[in-house]
Every structure is written in structure tokens, then in C-alpha cells.
C-alpha positions as CSV (number, residue, x, y, z in Angstrom):
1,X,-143.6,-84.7,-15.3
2,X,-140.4,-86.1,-13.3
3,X,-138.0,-88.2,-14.6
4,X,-138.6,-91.6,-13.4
5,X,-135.8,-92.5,-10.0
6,X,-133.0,-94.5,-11.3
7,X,-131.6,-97.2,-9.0
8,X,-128.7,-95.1,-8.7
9,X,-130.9,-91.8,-7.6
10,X,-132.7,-94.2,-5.1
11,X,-129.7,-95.8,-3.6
12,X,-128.0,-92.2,-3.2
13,X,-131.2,-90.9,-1.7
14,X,-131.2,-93.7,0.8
15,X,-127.7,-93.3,2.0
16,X,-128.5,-89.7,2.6
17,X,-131.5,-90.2,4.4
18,X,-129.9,-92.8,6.8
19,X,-126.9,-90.8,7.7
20,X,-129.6,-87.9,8.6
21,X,-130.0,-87.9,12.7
22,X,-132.9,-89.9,13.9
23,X,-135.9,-87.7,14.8
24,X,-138.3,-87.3,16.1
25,X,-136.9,-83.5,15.8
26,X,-138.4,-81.2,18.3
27,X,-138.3,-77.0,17.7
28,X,-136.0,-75.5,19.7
29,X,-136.5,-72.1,21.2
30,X,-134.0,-69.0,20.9
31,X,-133.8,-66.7,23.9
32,X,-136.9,-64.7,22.6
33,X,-138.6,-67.5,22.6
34,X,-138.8,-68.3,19.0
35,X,-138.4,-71.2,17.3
36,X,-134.5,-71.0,16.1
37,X,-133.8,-74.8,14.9
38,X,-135.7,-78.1,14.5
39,X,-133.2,-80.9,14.8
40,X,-130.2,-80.2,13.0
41,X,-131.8,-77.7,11.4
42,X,-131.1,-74.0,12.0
43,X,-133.2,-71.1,10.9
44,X,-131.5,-68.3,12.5
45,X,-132.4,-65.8,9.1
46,X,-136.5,-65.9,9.5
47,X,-138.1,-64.6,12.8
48,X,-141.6,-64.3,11.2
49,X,-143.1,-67.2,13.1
50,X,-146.0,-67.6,10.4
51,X,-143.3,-68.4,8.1
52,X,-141.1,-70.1,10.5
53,X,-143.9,-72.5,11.8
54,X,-144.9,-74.2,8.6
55,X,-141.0,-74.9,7.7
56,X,-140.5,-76.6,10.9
57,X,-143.7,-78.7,10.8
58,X,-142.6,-79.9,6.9
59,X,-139.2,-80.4,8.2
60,X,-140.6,-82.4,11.0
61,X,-142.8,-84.4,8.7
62,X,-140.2,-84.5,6.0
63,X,-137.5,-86.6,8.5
64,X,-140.0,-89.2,9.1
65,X,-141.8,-89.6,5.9
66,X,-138.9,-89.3,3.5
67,X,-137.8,-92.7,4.7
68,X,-141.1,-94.5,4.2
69,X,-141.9,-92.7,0.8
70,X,-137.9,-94.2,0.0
71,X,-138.9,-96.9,0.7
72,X,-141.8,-97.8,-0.6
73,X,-140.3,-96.7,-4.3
74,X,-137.7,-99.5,-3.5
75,X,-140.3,-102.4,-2.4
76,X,-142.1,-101.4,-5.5
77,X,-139.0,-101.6,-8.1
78,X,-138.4,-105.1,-6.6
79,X,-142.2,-106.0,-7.1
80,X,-141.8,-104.7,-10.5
81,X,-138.8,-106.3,-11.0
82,X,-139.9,-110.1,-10.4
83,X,-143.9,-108.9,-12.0
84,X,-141.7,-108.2,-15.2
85,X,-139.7,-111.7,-14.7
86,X,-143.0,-114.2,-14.1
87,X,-144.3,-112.0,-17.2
88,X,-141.5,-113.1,-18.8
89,X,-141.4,-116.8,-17.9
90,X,-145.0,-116.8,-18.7
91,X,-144.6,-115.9,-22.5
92,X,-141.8,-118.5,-22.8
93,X,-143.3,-121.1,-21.6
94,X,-146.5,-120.1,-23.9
95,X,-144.0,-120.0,-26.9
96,X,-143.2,-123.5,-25.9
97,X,-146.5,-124.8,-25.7
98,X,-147.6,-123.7,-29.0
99,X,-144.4,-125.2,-30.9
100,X,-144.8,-128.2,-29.3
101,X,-141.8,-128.0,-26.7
């Protein structure tokens, strides 16, 4: 299993991601009519196209979902984050109760 993302892991993650290009990334076309680069993305070593294909469609999907998985990882620490504080506040003032306070 991975090793749960650090805030450090996420925040590096998320500078990488926004100095990425905007998409949507398009193939582009070599002069044999194969597809040669998606976006910033070269792949002048393959010219199997059944190989080729799928990489560009993940690479496609990858620039736009990437962010959104991102993220969601970071709306959900903060969640966490303030879940695990009410928790907290919770038990103290139960502690108070029962002594009286």
C-alpha cells in the first residue's frame, strides 16, 4: 500500500502541476501522419500506433485529471483537519461537563 501524501508531497505535486501548460493537449501529427507529440509531450521513439495511442489518450486524460484528483486530496486534508479539531473540542468540553466545569 502507498505511503500516505505528506503536505509537503501534495504542495510539490501542485506546484508541478500548475506550471504544466494548460490543455486541453491535442496529438500532433509527424509528416507520416502519425501521432509524434501530445502537448508538450514528444514521442518521437514509438511509431507503433497501438502503443502510441493509448499513451497519448492517458497523457491527455492525465493533464486534466491530475489537477482534480490534487485537489480533491487537499479539500479532504482540510476536512480532516477541522473533523479532527471539532472532535477535539467535543471531548473537552465532555471532560468539562463531567468534572463539573
Amino acid at each position: 500500500m502507498p505511503e500516505p501524501i505528506s503536505p509537503d508531497y501534495l504542495r510539490k505535486t501542485q506546484n508541478i502541476v500548475a506550471s504544466v501548460p494548460v490543455g486541453p493537449w491535442e496529438p500532433t501529427s509527424n509528416d507520416y501522419g502519425l501521432p509524434d507529440s501530445c502537448g508538450p509531450i514528444s514521442y518521437l521513439e514509438c511509431f507503433d500506433g497501438t502503443v502510441q495511442q493509448p499513451v497519448i489518450q492517458f497523457v491527455q486524460h492525465a493533464r486534466e485529471a491530475l489537477p482534480r484528483y490534487v485537489g480533491e486530496v487537499s479539500r479532504q486534508a482540510n476536512e480532516i483537519k477541522l473533523l479532527k479539531a471539532t472532535i477535539e473540542q467535543m471531548r473537552t468540553a465532555d471532560r468539562g461537563a463531567r468534572h463539573g466545569r
